[in-house]
PDB file of N, CA, C and O in Angstrom:
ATOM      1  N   UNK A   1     134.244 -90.557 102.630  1.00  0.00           N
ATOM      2  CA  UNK A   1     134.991 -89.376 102.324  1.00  0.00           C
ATOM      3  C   UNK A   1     135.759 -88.950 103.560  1.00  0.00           C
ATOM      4  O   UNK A   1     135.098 -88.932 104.598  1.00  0.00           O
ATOM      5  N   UNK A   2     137.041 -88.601 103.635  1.00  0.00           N
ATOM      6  CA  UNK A   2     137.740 -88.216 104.368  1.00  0.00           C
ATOM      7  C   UNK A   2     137.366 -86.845 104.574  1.00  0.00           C
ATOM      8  O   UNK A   2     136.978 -86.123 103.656  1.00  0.00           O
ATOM      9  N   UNK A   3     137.533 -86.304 106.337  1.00  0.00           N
ATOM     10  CA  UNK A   3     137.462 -85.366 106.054  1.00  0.00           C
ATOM     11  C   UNK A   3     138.285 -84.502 106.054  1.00  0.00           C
ATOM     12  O   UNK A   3     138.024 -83.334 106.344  1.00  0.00           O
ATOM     13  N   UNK A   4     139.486 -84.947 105.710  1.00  0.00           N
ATOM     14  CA  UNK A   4     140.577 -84.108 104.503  1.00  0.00           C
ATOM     15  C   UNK A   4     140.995 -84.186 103.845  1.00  0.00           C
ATOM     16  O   UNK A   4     142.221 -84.123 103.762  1.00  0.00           O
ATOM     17  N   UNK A   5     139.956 -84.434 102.673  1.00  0.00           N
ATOM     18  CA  UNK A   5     139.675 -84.249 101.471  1.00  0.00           C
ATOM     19  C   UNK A   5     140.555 -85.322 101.039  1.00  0.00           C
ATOM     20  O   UNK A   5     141.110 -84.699 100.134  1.00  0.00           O
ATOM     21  N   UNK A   6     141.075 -86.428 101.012  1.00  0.00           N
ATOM     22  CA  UNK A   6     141.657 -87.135 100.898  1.00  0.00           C
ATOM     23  C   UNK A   6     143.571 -86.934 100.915  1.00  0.00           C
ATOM     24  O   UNK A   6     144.462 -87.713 100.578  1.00  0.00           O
ATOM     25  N   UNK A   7     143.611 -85.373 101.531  1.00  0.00           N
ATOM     26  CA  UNK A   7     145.130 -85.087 101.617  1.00  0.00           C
ATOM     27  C   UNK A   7     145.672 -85.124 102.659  1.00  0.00           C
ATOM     28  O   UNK A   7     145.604 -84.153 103.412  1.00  0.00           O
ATOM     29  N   UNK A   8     146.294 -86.145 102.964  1.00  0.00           N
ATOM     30  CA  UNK A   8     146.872 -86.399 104.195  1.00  0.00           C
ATOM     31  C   UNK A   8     147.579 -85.400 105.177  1.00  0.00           C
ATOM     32  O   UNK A   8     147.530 -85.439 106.406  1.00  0.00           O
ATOM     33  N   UNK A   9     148.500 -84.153 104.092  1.00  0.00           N
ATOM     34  CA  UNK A   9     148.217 -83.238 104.623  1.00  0.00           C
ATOM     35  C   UNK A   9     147.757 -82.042 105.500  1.00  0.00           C
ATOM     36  O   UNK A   9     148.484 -81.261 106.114  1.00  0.00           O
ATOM     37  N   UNK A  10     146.190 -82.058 105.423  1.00  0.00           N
ATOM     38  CA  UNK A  10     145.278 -81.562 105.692  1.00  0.00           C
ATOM     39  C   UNK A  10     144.764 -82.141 106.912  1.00  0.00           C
ATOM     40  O   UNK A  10     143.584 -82.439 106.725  1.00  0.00           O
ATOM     41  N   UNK A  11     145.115 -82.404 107.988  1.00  0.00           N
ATOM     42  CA  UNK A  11     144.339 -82.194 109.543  1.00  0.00           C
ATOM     43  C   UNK A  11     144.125 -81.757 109.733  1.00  0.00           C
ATOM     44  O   UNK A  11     144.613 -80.675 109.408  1.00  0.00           O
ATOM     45  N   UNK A  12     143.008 -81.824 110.603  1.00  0.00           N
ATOM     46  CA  UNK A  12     142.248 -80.836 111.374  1.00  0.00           C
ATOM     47  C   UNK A  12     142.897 -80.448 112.389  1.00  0.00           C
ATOM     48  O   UNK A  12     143.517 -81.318 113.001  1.00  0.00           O
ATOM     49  N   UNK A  13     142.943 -79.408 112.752  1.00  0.00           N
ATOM     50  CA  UNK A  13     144.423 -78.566 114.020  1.00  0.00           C
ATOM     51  C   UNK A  13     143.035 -78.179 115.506  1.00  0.00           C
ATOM     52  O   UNK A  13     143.276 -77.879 116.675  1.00  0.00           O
ATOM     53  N   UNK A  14     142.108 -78.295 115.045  1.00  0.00           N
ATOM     54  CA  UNK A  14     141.258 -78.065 116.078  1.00  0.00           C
ATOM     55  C   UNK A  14     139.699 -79.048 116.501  1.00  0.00           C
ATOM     56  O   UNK A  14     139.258 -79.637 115.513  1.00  0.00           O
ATOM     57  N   UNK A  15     139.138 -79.194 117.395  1.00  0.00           N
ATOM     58  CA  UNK A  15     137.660 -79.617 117.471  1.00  0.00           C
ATOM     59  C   UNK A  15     136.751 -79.219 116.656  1.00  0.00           C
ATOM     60  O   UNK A  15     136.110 -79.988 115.940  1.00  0.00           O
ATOM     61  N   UNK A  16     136.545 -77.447 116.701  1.00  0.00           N
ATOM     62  CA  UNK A  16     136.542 -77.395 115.799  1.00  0.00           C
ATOM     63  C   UNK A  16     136.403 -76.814 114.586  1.00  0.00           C
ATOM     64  O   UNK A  16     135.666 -75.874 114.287  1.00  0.00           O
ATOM     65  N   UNK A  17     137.178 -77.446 113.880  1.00  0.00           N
ATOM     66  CA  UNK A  17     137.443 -77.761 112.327  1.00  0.00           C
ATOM     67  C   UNK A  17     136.995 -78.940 111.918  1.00  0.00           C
ATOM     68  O   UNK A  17     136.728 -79.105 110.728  1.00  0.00           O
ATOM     69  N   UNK A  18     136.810 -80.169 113.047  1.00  0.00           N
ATOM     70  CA  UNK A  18     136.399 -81.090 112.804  1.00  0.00           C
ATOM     71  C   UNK A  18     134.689 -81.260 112.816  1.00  0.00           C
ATOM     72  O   UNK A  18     133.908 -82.100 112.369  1.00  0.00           O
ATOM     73  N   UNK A  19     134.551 -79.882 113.644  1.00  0.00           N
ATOM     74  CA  UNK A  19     132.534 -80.020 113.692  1.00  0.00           C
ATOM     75  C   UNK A  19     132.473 -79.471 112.395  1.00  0.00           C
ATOM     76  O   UNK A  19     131.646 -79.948 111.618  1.00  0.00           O
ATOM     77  N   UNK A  20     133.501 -78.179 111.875  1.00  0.00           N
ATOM     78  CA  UNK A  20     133.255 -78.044 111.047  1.00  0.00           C
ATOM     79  C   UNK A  20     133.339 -78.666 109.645  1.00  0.00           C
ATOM     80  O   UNK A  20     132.181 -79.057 109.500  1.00  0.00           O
ATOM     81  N   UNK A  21     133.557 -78.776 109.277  1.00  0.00           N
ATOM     82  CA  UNK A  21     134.414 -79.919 108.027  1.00  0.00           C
ATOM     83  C   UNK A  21     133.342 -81.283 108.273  1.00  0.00           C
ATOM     84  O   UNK A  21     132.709 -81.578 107.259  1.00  0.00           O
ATOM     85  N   UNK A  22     133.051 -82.197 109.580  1.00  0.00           N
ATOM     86  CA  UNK A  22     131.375 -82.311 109.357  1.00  0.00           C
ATOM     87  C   UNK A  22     130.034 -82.035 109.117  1.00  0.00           C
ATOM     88  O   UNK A  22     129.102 -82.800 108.866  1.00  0.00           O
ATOM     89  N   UNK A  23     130.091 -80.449 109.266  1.00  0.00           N
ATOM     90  CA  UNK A  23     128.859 -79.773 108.930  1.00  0.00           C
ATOM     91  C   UNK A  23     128.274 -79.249 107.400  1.00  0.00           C
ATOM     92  O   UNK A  23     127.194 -79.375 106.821  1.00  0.00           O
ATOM     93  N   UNK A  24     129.965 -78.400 106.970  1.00  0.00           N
ATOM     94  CA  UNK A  24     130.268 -79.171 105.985  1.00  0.00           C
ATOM     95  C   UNK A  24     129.823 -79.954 104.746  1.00  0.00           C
ATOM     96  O   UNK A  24     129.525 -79.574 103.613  1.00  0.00           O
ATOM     97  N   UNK A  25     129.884 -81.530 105.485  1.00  0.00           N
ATOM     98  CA  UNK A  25     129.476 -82.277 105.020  1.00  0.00           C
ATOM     99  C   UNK A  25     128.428 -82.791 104.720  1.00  0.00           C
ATOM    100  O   UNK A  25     128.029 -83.451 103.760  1.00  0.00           O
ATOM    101  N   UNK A  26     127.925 -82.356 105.818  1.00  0.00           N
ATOM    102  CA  UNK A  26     126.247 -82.829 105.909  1.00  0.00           C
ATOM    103  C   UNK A  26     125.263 -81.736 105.130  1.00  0.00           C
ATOM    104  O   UNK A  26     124.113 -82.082 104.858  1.00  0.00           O
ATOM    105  N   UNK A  27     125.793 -80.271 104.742  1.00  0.00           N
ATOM    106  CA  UNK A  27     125.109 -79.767 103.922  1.00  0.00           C
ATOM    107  C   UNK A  27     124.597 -80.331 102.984  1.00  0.00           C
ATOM    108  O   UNK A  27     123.455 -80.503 102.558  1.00  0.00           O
ATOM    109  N   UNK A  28     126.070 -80.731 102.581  1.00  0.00           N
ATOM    110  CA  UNK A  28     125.687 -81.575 101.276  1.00  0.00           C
ATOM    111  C   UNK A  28     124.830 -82.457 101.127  1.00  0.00           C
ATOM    112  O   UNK A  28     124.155 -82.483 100.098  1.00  0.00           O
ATOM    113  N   UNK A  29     124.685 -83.276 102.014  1.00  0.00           N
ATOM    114  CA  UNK A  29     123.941 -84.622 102.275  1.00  0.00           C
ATOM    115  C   UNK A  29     122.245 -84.519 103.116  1.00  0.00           C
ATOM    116  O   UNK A  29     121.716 -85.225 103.975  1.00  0.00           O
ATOM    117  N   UNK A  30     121.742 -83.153 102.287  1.00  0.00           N
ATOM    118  CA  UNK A  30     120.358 -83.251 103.802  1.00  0.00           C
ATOM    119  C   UNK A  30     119.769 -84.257 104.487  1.00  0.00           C
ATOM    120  O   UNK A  30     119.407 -84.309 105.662  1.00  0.00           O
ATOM    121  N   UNK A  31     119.690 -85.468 103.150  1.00  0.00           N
ATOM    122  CA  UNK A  31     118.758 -86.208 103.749  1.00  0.00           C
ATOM    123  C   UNK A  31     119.278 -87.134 104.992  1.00  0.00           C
ATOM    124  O   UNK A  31     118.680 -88.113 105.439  1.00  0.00           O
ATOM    125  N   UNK A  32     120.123 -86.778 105.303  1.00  0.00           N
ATOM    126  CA  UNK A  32     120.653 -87.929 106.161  1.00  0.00           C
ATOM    127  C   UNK A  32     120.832 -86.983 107.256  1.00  0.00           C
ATOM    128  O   UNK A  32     121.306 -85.847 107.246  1.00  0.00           O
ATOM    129  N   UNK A  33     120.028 -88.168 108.841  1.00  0.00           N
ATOM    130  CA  UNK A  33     119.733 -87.429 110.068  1.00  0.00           C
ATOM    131  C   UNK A  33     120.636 -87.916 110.569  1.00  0.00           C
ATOM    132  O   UNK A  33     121.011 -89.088 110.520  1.00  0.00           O
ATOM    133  N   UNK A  34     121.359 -86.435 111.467  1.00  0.00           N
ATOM    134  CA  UNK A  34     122.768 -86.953 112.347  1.00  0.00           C
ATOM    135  C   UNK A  34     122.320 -87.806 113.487  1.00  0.00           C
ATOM    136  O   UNK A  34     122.801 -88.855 113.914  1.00  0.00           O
ATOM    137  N   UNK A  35     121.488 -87.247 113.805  1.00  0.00           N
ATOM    138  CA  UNK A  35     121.011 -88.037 115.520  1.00  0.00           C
ATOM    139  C   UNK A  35     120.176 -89.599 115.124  1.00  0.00           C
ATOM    140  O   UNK A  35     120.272 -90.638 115.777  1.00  0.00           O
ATOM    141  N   UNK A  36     119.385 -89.389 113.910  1.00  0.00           N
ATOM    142  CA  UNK A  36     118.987 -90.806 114.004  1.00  0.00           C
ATOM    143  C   UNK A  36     120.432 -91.938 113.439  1.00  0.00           C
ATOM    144  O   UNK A  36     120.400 -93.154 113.630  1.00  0.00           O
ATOM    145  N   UNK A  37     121.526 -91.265 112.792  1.00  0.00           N
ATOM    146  CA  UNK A  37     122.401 -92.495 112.954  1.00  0.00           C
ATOM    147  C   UNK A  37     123.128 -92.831 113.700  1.00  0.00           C
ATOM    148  O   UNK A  37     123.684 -93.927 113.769  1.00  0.00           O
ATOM    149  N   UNK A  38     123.279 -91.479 114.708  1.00  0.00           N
ATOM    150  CA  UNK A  38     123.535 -91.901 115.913  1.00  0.00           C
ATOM    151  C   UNK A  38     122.733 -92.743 116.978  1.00  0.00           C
ATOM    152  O   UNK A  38     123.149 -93.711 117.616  1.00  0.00           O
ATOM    153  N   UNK A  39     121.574 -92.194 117.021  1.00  0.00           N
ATOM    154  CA  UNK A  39     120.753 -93.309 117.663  1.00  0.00           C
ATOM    155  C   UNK A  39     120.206 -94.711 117.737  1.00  0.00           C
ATOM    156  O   UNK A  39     119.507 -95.348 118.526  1.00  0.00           O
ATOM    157  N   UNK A  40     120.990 -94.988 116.256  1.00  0.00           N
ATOM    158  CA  UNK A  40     120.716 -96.458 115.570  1.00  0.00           C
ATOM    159  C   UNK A  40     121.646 -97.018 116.370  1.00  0.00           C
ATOM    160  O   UNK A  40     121.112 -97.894 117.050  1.00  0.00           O
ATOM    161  N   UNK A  41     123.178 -96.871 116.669  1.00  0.00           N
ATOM    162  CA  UNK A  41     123.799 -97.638 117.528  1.00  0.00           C
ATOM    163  C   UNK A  41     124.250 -97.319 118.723  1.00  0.00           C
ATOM    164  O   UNK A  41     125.238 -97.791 119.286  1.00  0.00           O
ATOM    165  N   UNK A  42     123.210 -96.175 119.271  1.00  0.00           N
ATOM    166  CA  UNK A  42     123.012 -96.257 121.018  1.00  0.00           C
ATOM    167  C   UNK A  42     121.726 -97.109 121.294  1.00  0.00           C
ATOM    168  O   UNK A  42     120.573 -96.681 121.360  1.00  0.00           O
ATOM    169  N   UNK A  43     122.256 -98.702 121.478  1.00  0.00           N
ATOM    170  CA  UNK A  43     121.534 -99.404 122.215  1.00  0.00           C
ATOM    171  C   UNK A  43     120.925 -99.062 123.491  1.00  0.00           C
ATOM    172  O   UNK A  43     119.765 -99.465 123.574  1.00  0.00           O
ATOM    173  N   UNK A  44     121.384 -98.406 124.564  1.00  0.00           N
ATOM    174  CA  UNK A  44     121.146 -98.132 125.686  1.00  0.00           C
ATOM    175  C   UNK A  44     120.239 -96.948 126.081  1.00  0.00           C
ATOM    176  O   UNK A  44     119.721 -96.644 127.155  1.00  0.00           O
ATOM    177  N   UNK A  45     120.219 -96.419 124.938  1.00  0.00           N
ATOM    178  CA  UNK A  45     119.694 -94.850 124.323  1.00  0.00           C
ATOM    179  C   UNK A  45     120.048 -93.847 125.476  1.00  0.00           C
ATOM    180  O   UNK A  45     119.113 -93.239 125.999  1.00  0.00           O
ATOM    181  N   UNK A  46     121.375 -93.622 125.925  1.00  0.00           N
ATOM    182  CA  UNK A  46     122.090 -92.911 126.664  1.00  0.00           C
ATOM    183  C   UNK A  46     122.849 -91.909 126.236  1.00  0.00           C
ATOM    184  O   UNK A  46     123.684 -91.310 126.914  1.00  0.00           O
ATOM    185  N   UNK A  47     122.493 -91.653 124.781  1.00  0.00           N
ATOM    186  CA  UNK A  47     123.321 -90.283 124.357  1.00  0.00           C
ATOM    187  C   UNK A  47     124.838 -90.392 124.041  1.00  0.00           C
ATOM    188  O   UNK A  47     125.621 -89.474 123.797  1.00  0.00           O
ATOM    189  N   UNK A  48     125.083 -91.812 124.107  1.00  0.00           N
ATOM    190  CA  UNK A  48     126.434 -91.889 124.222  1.00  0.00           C
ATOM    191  C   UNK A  48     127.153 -93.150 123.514  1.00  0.00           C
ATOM    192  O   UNK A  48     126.703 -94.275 123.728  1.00  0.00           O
ATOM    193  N   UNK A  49     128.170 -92.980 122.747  1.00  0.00           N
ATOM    194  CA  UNK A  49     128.823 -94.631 122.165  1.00  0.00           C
ATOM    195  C   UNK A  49     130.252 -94.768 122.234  1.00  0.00           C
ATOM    196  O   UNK A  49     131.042 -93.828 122.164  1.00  0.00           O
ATOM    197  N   UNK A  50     130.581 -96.115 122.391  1.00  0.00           N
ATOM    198  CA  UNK A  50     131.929 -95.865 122.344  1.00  0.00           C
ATOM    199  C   UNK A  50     132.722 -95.551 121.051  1.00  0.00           C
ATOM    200  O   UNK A  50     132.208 -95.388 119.944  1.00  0.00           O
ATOM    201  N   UNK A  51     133.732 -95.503 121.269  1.00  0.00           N
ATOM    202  CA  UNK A  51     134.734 -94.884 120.029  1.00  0.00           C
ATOM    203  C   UNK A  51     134.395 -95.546 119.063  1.00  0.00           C
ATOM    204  O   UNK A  51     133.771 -94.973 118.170  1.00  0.00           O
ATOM    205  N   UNK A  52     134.714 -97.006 118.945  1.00  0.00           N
ATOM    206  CA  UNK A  52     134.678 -97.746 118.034  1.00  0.00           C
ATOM    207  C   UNK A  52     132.916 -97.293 117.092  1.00  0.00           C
ATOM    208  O   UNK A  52     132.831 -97.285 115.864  1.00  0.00           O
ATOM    209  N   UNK A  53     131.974 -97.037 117.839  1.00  0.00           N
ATOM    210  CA  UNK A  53     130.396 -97.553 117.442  1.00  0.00           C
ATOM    211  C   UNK A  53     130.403 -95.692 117.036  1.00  0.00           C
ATOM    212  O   UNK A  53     129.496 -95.279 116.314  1.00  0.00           O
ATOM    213  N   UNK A  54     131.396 -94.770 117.524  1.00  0.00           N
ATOM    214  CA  UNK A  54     131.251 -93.540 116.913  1.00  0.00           C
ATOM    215  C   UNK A  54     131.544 -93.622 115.730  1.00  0.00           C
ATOM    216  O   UNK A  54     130.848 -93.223 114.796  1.00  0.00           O
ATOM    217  N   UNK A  55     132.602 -94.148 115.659  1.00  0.00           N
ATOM    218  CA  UNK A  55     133.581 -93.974 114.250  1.00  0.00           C
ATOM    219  C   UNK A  55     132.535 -94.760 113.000  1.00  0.00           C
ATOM    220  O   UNK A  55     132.417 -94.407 111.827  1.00  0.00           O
ATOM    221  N   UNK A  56     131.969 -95.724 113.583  1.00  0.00           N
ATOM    222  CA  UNK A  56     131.414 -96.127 112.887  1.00  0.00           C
ATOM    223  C   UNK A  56     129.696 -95.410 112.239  1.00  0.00           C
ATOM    224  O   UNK A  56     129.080 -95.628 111.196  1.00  0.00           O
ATOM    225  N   UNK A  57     129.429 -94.616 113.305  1.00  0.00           N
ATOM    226  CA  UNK A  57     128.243 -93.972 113.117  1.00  0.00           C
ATOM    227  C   UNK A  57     128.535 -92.819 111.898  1.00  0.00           C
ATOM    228  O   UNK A  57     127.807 -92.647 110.921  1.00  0.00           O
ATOM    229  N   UNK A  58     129.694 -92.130 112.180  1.00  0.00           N
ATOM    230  CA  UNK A  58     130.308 -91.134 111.031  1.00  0.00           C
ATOM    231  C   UNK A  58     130.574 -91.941 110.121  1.00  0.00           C
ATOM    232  O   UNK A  58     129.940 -91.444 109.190  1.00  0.00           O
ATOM    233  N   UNK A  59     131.084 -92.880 109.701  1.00  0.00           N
ATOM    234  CA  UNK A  59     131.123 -93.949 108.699  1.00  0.00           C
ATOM    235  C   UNK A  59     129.990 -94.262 107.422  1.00  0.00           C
ATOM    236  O   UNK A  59     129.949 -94.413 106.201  1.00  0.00           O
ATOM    237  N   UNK A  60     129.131 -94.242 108.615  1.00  0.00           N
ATOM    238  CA  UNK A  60     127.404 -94.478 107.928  1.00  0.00           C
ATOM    239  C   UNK A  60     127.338 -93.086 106.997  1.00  0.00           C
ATOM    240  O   UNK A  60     126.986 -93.061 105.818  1.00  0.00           O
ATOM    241  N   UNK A  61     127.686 -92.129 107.661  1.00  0.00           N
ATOM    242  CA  UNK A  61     127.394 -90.893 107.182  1.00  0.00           C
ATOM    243  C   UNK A  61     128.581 -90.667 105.911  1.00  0.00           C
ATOM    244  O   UNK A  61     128.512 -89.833 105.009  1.00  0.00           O
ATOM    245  N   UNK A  62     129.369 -91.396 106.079  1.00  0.00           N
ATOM    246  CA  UNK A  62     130.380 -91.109 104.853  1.00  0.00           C
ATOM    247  C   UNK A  62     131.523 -90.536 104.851  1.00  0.00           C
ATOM    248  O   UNK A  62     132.318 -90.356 103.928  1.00  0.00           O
ATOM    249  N   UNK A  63     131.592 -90.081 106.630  1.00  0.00           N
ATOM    250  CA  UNK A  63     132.461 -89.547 106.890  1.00  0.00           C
ATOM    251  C   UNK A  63     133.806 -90.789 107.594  1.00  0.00           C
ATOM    252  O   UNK A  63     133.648 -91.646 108.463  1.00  0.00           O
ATOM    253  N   UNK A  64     135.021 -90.446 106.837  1.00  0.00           N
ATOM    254  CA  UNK A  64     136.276 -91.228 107.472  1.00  0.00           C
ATOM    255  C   UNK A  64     137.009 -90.548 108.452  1.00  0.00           C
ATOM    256  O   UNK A  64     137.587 -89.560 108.000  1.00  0.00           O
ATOM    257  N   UNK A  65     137.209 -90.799 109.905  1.00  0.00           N
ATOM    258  CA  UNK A  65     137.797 -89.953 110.714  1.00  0.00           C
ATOM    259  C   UNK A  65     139.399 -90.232 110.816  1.00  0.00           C
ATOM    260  O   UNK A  65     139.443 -91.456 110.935  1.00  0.00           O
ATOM    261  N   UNK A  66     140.239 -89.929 110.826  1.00  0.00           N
ATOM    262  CA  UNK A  66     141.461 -90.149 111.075  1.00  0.00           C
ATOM    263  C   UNK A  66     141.666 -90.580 112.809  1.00  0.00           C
ATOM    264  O   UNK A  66     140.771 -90.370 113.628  1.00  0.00           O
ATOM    265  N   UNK A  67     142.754 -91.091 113.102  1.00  0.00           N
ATOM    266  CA  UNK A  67     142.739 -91.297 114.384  1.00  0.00           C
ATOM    267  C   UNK A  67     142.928 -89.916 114.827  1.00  0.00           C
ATOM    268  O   UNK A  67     142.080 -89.566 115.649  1.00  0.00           O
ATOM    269  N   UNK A  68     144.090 -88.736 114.414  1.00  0.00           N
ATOM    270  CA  UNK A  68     143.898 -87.892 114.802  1.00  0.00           C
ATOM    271  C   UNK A  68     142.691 -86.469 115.168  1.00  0.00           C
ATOM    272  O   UNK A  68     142.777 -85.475 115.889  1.00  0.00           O
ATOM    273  N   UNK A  69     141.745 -86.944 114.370  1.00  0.00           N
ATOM    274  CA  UNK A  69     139.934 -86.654 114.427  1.00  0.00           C
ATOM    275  C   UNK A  69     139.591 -86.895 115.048  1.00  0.00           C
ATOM    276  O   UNK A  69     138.750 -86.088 115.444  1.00  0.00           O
ATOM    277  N   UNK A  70     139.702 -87.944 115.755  1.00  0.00           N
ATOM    278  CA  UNK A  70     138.616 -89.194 116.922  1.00  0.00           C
ATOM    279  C   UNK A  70     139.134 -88.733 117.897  1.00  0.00           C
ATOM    280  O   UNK A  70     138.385 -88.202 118.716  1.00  0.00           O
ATOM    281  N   UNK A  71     140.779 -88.770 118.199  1.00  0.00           N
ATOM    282  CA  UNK A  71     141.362 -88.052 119.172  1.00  0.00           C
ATOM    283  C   UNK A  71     141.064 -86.814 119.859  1.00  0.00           C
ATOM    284  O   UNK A  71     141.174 -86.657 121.075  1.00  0.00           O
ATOM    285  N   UNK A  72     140.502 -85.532 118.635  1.00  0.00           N
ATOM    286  CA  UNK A  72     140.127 -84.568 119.077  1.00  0.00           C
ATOM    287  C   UNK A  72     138.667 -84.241 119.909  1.00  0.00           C
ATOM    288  O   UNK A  72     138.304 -83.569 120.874  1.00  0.00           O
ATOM    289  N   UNK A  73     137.999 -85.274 118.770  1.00  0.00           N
ATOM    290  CA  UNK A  73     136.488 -85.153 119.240  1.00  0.00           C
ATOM    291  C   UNK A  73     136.844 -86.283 120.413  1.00  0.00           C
ATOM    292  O   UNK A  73     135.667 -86.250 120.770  1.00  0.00           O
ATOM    293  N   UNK A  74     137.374 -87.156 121.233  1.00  0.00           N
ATOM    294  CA  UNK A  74     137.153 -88.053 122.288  1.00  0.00           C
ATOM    295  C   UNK A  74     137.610 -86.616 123.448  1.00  0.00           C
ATOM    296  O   UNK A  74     136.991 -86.463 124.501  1.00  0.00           O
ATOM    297  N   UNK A  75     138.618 -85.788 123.080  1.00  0.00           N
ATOM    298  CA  UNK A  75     138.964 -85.057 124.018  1.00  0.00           C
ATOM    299  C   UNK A  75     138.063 -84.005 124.470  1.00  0.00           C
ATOM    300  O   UNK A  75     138.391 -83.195 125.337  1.00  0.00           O
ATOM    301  N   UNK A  76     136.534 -84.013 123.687  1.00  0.00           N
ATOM    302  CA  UNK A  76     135.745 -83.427 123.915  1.00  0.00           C
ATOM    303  C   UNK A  76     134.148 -83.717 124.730  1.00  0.00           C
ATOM    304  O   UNK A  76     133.418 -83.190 125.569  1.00  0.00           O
ATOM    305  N   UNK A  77     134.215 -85.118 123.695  1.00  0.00           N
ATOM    306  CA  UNK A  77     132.588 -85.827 123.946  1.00  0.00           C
ATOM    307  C   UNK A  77     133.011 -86.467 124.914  1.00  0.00           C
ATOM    308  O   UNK A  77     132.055 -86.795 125.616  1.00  0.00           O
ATOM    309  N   UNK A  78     134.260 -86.925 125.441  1.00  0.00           N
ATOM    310  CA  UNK A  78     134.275 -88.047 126.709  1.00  0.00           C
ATOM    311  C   UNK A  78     136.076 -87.210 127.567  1.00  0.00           C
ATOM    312  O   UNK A  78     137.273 -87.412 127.774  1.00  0.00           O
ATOM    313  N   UNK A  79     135.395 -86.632 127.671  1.00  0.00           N
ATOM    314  CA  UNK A  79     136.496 -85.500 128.418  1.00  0.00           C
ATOM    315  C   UNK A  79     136.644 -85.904 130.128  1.00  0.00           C
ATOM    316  O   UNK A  79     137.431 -85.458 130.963  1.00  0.00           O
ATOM    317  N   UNK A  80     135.603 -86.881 130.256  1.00  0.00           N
ATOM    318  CA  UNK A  80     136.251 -87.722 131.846  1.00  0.00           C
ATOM    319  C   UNK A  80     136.533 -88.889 131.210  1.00  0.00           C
ATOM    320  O   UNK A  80     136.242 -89.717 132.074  1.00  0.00           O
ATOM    321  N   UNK A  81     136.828 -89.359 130.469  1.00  0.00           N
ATOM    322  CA  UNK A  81     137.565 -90.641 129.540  1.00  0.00           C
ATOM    323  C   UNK A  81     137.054 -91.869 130.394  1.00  0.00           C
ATOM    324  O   UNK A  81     137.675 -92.657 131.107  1.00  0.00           O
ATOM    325  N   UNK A  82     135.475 -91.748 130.025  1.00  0.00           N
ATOM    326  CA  UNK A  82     134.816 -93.071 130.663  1.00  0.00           C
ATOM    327  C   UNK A  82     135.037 -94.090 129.403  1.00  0.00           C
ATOM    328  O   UNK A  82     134.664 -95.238 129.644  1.00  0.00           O
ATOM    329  N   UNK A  83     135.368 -93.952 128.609  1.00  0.00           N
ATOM    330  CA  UNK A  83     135.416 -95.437 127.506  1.00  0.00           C
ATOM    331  C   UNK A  83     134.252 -94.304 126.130  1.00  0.00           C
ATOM    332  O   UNK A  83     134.766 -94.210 125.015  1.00  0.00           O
ATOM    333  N   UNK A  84     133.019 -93.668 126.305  1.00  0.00           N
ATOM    334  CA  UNK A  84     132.099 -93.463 126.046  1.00  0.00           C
ATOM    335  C   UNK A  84     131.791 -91.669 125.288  1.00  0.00           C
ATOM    336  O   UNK A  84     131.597 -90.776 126.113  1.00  0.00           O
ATOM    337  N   UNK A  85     131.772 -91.332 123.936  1.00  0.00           N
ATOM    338  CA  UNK A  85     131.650 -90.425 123.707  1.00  0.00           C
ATOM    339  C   UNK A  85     130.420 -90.278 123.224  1.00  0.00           C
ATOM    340  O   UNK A  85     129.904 -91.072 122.437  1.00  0.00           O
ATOM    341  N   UNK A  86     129.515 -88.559 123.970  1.00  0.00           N
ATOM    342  CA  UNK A  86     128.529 -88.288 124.089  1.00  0.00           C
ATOM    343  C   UNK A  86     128.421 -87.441 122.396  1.00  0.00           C
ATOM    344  O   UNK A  86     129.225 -86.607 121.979  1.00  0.00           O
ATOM    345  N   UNK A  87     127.259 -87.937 121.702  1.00  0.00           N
ATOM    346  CA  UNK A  87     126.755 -87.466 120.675  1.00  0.00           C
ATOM    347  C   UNK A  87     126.072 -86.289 120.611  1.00  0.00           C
ATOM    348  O   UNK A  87     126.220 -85.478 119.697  1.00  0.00           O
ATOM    349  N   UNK A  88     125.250 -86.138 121.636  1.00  0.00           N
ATOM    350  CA  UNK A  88     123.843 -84.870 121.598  1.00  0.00           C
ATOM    351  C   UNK A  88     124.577 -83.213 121.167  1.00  0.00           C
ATOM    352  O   UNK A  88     124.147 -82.263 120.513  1.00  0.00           O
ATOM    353  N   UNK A  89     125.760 -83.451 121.845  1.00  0.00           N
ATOM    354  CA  UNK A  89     126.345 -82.049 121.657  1.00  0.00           C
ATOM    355  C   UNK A  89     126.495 -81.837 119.822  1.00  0.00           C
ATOM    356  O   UNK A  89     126.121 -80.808 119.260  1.00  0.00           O
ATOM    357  N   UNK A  90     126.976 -82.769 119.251  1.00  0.00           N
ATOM    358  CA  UNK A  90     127.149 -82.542 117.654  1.00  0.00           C
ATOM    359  C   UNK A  90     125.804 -82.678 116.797  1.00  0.00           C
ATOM    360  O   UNK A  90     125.682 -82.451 115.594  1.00  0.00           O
ATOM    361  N   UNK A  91     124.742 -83.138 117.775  1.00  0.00           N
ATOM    362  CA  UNK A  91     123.169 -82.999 116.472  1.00  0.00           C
ATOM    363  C   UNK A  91     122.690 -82.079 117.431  1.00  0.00           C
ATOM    364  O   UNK A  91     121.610 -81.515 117.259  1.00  0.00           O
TER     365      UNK A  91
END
C-alpha cells in the first residue's frame, strides 16, 4: 500500500506526515512489530540499515515508499549521510 493512498497526487510535504501516514498504518495492522522487522534485516544489530534494506523493511510491512518518502525520512534517520538510516527513532 502506498502511502498515498495510491494518488500520486498526494505526497507527503513533510517527515512528518510520513511518520504519520505510517502510524497510520500500522494501527491498522497490530499484529505486526515495527522493530522486529526492522531487526530482521539489521544484520549487524546496529540500529541501522541502508536505504535499500529500509525500503525494503517498510515493504514487509506493506508499506510502498516513494522516492520522495525515502528522501524525507533519509534526511532525517541518516542526517550525516553515512550510506545508513537509523530505525530506533520510528519504533
Amino acid at each position: 500500500m502506498p502511502l498515498n493512498n495510491g494518488n500520486p497526487s498526494d505526497e507527503a510535504k513533510s517527515i512528518s506526515e510520513v511518520v504519520r501516514r505510517m502510524s497510520a498504518w500500522l494501527l491498522k495492522h497490530d499484529r505486526v512489530t515495527v522493530g522486529g522487522i526492522f531487526r530482521s534485516l539489521d544484520r549487524g544489530g546496529f540500529g541501522e540499515l541502508r536505504e535499500r534494506e529500509f525500503a525494503k523493511a517498510c515493504e514487509r510491512m506493506g508499506i510502498s515508499l516513494s522516492a520522495k518518502d525515502l528522501k524525507l525520512l533519509k534526511s532525517v534517520l541518516d542526517h550525516r549521510s553515512t550510506g545508513y538510516c537509523k530505525y530506533k527513532p520510528l519504533v
